[in-house]
Every structure is written in C-alpha cells, then in structure tokens.
ZAMARGU-4260 file (C-alpha; in steps of 0.2 Angstrom, whole numbers, plus 5000, padded with zeros to 4 digits):
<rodrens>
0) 5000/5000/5000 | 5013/5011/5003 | 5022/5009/4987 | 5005/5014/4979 | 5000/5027/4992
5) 5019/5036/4985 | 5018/5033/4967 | 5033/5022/4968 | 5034/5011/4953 | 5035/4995/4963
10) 5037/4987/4980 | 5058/4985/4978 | 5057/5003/4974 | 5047/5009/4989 | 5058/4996/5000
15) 5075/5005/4995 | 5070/5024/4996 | 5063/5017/5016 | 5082/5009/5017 | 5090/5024/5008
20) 5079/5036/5023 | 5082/5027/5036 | 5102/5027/5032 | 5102/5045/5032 | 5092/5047/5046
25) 5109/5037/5056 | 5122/5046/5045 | 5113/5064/5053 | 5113/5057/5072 | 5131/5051/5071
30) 5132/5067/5063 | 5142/5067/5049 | 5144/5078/5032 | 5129/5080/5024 | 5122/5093/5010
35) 5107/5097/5006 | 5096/5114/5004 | 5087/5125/5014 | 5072/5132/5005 | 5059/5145/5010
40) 5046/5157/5006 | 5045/5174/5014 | 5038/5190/5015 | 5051/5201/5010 | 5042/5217/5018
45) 5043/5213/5035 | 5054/5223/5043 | 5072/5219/5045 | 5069/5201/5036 | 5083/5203/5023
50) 5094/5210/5037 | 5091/5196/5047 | 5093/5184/5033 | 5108/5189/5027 | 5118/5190/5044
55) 5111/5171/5047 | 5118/5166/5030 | 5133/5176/5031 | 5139/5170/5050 | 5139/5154/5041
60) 5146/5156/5027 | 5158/5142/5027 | 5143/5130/5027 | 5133/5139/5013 | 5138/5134/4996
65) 5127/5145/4987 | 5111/5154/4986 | 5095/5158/4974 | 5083/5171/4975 | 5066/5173/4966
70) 5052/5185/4966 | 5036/5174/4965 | 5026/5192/4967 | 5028/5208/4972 | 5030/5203/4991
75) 5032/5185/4992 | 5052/5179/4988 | 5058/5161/4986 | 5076/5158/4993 | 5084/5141/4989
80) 5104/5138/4998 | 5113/5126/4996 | 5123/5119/5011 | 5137/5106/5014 | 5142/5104/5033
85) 5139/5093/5048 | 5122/5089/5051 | 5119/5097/5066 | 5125/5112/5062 | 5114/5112/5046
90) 5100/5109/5056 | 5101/5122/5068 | 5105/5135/5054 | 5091/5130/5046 | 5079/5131/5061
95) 5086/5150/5065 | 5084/5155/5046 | 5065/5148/5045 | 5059/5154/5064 | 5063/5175/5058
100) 5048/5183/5058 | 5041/5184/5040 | 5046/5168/5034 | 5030/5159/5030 | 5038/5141/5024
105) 5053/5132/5026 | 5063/5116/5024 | 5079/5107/5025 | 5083/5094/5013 | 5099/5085/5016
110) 5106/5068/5010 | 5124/5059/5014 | 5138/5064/5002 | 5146/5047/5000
</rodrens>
C-alpha cells in the first residue's frame, strides 16, 4: 500500500527509498557531512527580514555553498541555499533561518555525500 499510496513504481522501489531514509536518518545522528538545501518562502516586507537573513547566511558562510533568490510576486520571495556541513549544524541554521519573523515556509533537505 505504501508503494502505491507514494507513486513508487513498485514494492523494491518503495523498499529502497525506506532503506535509503532510514540510512540518512543514522548518518545525521552520528552526525556526519551532509548537503542538502534550505528552502523558504517569505515576505520580503517585514521589517528587518533581509537583514536578518543575510547575517544568518553570512555567519555561516563556510557551510553555505550557494544561494537563489526569486520574486514569486511583488511581496512574496523564494530563497533556495545550498549547504554542505555537519548535520547538526545544518539543522540548527536552518531552524534560526525559518523561525525569523516573516518567513511563511521552510525546509531542509539533506542527504549523505558518500
């Protein structure tokens, strides 16, 4: 049911993306290098949200690997960065950048690198 609830083309498909998961899940516990991205969707009007953003993104520069900006209106940005780092510290950037006030949506992606 699963493998059909997911769209997967077939039970050994399902079964491997769960195995794949569940590695990655170990791999961030035991905390090693990871990358991944951090994407959100904000208002860019709120007050002091770009300044905030930036200094976030900047302090952690040697994590940040690169980053997109879109304009999906007139108020409302998409910001996609890409990060490499230890998995905790990923994490905790992430949670900092998505709780500023303003950001409507957020999530970090992250998969092993080896």
């Amino acid at each position: 049911q699963f493998a059909k609830d997911n769209s997967f083309a077939n039970r050994s498909q399902a079964l491997r993306n769960l195995i794949e998961k569940n590695i990655v899940e170990k791999k961030w516990h035991c905390n090693n290098v990871v990358a991944g991205a951090i994407v959100m969707i904000y208002d860019h009007h709120k007050k002091d949200i770009l300044t905030k953003l930036n200094k976030l993104q900047h302090d952690n520069h040697e994590v940040i690997l690169s980053s997109q900006h879109y304009h999906l209106s007139h108020d409302i940005c998409l910001e996609i960065i890409a990060v490499k780092g230890l998995a905790k510290k990923l994490t905790d950037l992430s949670e900092k950048l998505i709780s500023i006030k303003g950001v409507r949506h957020g999530k970090l992606l992250m998969s092993k690198t080896d």
